[in-house]
TIVO-2410 file (N, C-alpha, C; in nm, 3 decimals):
# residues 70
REC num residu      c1      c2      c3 atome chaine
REC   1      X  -1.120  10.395   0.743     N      A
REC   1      X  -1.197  10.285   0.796    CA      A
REC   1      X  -1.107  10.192   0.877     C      A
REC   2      X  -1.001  10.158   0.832     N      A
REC   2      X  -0.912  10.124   0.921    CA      A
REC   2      X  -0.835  10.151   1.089     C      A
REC   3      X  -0.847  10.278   1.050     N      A
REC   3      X  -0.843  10.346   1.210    CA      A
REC   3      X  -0.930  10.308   1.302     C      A
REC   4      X  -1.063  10.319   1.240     N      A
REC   4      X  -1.215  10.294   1.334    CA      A
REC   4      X  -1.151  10.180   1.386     C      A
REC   5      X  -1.174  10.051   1.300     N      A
REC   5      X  -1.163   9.945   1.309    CA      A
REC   5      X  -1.003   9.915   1.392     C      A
REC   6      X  -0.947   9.943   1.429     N      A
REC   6      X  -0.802   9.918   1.491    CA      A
REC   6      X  -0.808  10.004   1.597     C      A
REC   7      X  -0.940  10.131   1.622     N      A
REC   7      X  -0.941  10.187   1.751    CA      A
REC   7      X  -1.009  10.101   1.840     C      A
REC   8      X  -1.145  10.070   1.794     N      A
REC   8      X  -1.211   9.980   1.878    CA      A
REC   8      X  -1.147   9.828   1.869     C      A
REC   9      X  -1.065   9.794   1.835     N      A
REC   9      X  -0.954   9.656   1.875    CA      A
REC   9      X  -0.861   9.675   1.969     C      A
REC  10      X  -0.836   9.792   1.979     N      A
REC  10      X  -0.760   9.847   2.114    CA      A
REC  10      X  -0.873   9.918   2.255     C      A
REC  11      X  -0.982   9.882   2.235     N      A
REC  11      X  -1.038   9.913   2.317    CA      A
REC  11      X  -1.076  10.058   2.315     C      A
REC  12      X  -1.130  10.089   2.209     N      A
REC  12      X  -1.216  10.209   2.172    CA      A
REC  12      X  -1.308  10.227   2.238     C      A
REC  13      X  -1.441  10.271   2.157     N      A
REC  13      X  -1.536  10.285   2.187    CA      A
REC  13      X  -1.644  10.167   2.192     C      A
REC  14      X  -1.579  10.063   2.202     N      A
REC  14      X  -1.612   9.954   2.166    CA      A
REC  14      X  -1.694   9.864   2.294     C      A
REC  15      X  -1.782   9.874   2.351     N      A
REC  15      X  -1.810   9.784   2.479    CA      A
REC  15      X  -1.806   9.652   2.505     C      A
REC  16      X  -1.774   9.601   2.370     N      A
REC  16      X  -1.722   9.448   2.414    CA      A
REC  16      X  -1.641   9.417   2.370     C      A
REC  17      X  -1.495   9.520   2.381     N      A
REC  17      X  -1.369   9.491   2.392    CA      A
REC  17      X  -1.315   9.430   2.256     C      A
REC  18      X  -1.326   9.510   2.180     N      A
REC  18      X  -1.275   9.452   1.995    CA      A
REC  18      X  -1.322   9.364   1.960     C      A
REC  19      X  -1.484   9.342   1.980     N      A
REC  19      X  -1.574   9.234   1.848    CA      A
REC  19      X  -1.605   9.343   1.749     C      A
REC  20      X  -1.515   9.306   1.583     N      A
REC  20      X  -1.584   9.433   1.531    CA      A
REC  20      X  -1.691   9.326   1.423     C      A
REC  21      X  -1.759   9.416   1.361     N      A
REC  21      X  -1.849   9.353   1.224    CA      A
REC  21      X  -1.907   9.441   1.176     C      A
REC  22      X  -1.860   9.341   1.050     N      A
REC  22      X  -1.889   9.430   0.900    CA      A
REC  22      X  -2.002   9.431   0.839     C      A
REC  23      X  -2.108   9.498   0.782     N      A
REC  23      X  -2.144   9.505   0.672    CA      A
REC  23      X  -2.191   9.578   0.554     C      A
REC  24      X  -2.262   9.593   0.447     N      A
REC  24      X  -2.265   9.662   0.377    CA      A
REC  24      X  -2.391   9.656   0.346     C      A
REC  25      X  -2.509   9.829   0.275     N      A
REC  25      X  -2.627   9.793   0.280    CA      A
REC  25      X  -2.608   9.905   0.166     C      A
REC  26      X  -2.788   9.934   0.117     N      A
REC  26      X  -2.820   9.997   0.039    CA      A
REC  26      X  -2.855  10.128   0.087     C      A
REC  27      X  -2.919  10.122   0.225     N      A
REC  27      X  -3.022  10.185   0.305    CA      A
REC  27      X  -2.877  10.294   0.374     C      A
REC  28      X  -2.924  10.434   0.312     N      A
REC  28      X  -2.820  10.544   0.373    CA      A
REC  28      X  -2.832  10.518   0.506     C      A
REC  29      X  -2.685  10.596   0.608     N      A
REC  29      X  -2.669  10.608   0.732    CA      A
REC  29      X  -2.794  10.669   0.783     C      A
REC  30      X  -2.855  10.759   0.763     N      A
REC  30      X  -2.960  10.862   0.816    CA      A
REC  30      X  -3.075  10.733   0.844     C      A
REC  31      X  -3.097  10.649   0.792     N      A
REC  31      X  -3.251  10.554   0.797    CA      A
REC  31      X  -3.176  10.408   0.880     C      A
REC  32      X  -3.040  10.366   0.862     N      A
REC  32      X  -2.949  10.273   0.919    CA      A
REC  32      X  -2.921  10.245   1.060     C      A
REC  33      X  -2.974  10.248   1.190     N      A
REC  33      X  -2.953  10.233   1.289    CA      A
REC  33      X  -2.889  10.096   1.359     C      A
REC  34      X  -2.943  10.004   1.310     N      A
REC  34      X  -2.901   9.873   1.368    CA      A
REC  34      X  -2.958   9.776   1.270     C      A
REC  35      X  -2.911   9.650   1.295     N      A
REC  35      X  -2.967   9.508   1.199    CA      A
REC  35      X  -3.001   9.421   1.286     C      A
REC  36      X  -3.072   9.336   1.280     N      A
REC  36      X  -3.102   9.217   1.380    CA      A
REC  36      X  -3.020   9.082   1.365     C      A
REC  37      X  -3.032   9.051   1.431     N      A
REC  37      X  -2.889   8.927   1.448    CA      A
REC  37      X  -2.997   8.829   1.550     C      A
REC  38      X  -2.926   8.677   1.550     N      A
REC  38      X  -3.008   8.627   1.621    CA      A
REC  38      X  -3.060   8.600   1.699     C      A
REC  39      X  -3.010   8.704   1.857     N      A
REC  39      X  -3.081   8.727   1.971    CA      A
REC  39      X  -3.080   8.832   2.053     C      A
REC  40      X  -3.101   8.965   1.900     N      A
REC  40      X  -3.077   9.074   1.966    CA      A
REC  40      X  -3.102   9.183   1.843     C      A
REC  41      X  -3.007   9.310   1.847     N      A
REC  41      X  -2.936   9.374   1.763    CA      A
REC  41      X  -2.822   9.414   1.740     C      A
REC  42      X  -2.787   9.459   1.639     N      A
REC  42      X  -2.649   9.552   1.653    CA      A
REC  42      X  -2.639   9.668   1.615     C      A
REC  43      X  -2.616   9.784   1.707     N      A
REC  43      X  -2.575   9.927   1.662    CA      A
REC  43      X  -2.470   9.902   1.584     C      A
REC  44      X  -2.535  10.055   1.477     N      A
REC  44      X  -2.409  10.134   1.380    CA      A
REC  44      X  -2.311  10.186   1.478     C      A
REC  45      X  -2.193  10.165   1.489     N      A
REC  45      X  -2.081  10.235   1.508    CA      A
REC  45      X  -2.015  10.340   1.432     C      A
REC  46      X  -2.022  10.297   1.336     N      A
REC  46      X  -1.983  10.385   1.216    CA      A
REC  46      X  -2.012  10.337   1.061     C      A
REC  47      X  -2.046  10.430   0.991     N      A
REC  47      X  -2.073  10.397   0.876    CA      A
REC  47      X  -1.965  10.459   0.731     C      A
REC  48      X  -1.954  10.459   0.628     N      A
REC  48      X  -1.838  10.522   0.509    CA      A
REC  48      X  -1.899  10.506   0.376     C      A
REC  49      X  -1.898  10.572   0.277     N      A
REC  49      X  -2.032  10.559   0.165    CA      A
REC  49      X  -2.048  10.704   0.155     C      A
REC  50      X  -2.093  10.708   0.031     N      A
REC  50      X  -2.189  10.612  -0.035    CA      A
REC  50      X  -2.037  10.556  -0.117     C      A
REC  51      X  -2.041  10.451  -0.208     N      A
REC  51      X  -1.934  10.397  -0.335    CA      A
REC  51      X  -2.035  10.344  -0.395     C      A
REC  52      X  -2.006  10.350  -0.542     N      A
REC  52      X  -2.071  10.330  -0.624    CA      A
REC  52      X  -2.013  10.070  -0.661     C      A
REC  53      X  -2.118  10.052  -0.694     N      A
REC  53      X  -2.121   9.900  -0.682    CA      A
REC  53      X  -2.109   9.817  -0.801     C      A
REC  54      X  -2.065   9.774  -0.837     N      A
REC  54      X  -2.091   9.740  -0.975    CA      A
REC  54      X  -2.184   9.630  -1.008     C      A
REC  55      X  -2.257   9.528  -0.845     N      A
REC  55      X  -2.418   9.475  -0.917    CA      A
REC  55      X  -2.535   9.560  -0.902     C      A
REC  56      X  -2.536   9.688  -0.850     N      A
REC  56      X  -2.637   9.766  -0.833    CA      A
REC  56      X  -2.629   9.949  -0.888     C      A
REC  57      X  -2.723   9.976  -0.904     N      A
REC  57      X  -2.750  10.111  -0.934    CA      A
REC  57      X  -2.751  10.182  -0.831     C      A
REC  58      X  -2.770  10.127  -0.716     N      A
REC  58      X  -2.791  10.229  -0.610    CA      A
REC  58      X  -2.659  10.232  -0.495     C      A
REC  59      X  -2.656  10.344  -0.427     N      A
REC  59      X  -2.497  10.311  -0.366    CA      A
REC  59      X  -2.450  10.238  -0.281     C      A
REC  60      X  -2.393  10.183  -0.265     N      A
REC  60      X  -2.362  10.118  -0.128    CA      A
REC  60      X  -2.290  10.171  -0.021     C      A
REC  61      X  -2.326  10.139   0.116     N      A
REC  61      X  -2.253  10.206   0.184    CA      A
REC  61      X  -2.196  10.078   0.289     C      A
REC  62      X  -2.055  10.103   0.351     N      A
REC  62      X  -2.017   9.988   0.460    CA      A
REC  62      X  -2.015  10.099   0.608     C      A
REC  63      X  -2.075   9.958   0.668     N      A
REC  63      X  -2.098   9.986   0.825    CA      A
REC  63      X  -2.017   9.869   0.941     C      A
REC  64      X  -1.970   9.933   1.056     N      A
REC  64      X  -1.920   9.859   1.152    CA      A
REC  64      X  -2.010   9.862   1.276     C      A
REC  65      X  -2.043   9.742   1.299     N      A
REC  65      X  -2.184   9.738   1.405    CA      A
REC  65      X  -2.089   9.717   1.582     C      A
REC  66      X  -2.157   9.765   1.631     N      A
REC  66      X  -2.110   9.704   1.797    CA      A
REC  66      X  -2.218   9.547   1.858     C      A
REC  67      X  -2.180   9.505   1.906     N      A
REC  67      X  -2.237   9.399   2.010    CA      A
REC  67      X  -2.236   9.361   2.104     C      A
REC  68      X  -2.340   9.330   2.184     N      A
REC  68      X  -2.455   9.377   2.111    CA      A
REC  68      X  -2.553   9.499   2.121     C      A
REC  69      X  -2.634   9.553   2.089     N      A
REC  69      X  -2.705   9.657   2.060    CA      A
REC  69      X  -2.801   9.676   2.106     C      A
REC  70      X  -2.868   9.745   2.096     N      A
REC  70      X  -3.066   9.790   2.153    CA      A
REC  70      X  -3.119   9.818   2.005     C      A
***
């Protein structure tokens, strides 16, 4: 996860030049496309998961979004 994150800071795949962001959801990669933010969206870039959580039963997975998104 680190790599991702230190490729697109060097100007990866990244289209706006190393803004990365984090977060973490319940909802597997397969159903996960983007989140809404407040004047737009943000694509999955990449996602890593499932890990197991210790406030939930169900897995969690972490995602790095691009910005902004469709």
């Amino acid at each position: 996860m680190q790599d991702a994150a230190k490729n697109r800071a060097n100007g990866g795949a990244d289209p706006v030049e190393g803004r990365t962001f984090y977060g973490t959801s319940h909802i597997p990669p397969d159903r996960l496309t983007s989140r809404p933010i407040g004047n737009g969206r943000q694509t999955v870039y990449e996602s890593f998961g499932p890990f197991k959580d210790s406030t939930s039963r169900q897995p969690t997975y972490i995602y790095i979004y691009n910005d902004p998104g469709h």
